[in-house]
C-alpha positions in Angstrom: -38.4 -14.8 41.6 -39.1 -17.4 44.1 -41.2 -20.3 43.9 -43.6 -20.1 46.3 -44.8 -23.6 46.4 -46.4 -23.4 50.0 -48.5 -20.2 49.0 -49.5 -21.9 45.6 -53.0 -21.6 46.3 -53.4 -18.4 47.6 -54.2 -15.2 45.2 -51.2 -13.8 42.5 -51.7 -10.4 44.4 -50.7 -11.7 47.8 -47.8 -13.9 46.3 -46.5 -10.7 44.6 -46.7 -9.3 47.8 -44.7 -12.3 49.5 -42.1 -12.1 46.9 -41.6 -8.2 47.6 -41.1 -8.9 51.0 -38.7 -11.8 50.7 -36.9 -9.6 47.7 -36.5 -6.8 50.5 -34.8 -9.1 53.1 -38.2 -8.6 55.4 -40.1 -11.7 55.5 -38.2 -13.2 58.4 -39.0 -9.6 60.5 -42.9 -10.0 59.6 -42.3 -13.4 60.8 -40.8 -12.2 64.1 -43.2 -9.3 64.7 -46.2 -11.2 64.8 -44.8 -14.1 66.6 -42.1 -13.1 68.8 -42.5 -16.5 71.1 -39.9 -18.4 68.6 -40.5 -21.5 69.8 -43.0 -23.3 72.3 -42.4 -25.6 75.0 -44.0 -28.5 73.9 -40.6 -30.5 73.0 -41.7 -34.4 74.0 -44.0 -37.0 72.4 -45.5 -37.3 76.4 -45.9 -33.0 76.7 -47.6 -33.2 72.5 -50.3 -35.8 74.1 -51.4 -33.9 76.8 -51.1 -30.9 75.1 -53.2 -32.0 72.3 -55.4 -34.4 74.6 -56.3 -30.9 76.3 -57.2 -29.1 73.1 -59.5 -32.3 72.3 -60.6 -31.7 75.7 -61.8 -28.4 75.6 -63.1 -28.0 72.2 -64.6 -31.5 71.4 -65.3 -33.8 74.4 -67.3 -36.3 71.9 -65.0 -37.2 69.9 -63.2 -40.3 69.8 -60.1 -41.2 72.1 -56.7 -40.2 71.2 -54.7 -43.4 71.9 -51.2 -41.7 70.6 -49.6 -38.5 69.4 -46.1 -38.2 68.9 -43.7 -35.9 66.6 -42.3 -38.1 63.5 -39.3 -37.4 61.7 -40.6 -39.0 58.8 -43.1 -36.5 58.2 -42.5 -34.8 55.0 -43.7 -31.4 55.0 -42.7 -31.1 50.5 -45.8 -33.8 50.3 -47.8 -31.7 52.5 -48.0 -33.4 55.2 -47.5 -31.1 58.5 -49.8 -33.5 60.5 -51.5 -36.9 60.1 -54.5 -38.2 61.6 -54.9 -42.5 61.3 -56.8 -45.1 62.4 -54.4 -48.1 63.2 -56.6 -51.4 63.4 -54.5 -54.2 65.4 -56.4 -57.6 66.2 -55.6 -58.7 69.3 -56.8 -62.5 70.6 -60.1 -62.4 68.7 -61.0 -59.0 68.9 -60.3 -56.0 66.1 -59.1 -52.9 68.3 -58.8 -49.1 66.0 -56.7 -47.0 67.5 -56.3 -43.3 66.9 -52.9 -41.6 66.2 -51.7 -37.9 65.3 -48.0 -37.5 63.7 -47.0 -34.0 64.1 -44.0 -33.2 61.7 -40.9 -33.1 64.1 -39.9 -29.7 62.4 -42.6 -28.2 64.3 -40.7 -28.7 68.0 -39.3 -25.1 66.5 -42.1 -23.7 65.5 -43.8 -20.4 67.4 -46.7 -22.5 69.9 -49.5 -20.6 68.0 -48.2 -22.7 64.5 -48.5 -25.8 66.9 -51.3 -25.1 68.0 -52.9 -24.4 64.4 -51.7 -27.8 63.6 -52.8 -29.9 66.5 -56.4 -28.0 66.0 -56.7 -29.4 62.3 -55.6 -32.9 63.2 -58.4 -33.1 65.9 -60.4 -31.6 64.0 -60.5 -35.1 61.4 -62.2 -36.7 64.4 -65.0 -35.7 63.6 -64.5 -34.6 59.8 -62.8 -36.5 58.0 -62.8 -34.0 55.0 -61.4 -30.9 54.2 -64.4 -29.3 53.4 -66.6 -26.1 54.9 -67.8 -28.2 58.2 -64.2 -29.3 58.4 -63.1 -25.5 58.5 -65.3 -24.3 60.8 -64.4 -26.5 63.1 -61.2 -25.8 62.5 -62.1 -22.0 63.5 -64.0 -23.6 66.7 -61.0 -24.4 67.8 -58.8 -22.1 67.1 -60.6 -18.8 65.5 -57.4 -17.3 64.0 -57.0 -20.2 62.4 -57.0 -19.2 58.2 -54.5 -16.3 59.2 -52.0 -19.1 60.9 -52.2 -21.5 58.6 -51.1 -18.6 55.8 -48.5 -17.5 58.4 -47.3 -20.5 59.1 -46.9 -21.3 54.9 -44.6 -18.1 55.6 -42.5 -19.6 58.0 -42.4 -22.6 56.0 -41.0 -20.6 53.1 -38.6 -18.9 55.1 -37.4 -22.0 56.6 -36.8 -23.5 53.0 -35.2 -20.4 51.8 -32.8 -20.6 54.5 -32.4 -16.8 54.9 -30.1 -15.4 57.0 -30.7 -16.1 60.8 -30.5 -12.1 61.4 -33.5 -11.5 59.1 -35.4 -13.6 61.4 -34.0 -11.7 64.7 -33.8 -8.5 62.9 
């Protein structure tokens, strides 16, 4: 039996079902069926900005200015962080200047564009919630209203990518 440590949260019926589906060499074809667009084109640190400067754009024009958003490296998706969201305060001369930055884990340059765009939804989103709680959802599902359903597919992908199954149950 596999650990499931990305689908920890989610109900012993639907991990029994994940594990019968890796068991059966068929999680990477699930995978592939429902997002057969393997990879987006959203490669640079310049194309993530306007990218996500465009979600912000359409979805919540009051929010704060994004003064960065770049892919890190350093991003460790094991401590469960996919994205971040900071406030960097820097004084320059005598004023205190906060600027905003996302960090989108680099290991999502591979990822299928909806994953990306599940990601960059819930980082702007903690502009104007800081909190994962029920507001902080919603407007997660403003944004981007098959949002719960990609977040569990993309803890999928996550554990297919950890697994490291066989490239031709991806493809398959």
């Amino acid at each position: 039996m596999v650990d499931l440590k990305f689908l920890r949260a989610y109900s012993p019926t639907l991990q029994q079902e994940v594990q019968l589906l890796i068991a059966q060499g068929k999680l990477g074809t699930y995978l592939n069926t429902r997002y057969p667009q393997a990879t987006h084109t959203v490669q640079t640190d310049k194309a993530l900005y306007q990218f996500t400067n465009q979600l912000k754009q359409d979805f919540l024009k009051n929010a704060p200015a994004i003064d960065k958003v770049c892919y890190d490296s350093k991003l460790d998706v094991i401590h469960h962080a996919l994205g971040l969201h900071t406030a960097v305060s820097r004084v320059q001369g005598s004023k205190l200047k906060a600027k905003k930055e996302i960090r989108i884990a680099s290991l999502f340059k591979e990822a299928a564009p909806e994953f990306l765009t599940m990601i960059v939804a819930h980082e702007i989103a903690h502009l104007k919630e800081p909190q994962h709680n029920k507001a902080f959802y919603q407007l997660c599902q403003h944004i981007e209203p098959n949002y719960h359903q990609l977040e569990f597919d993309l803890r999928l992908w996550l554990t297919f990518k950890e697994l490291k199954l066989p490239k031709q149950q991806a493809q398959s």
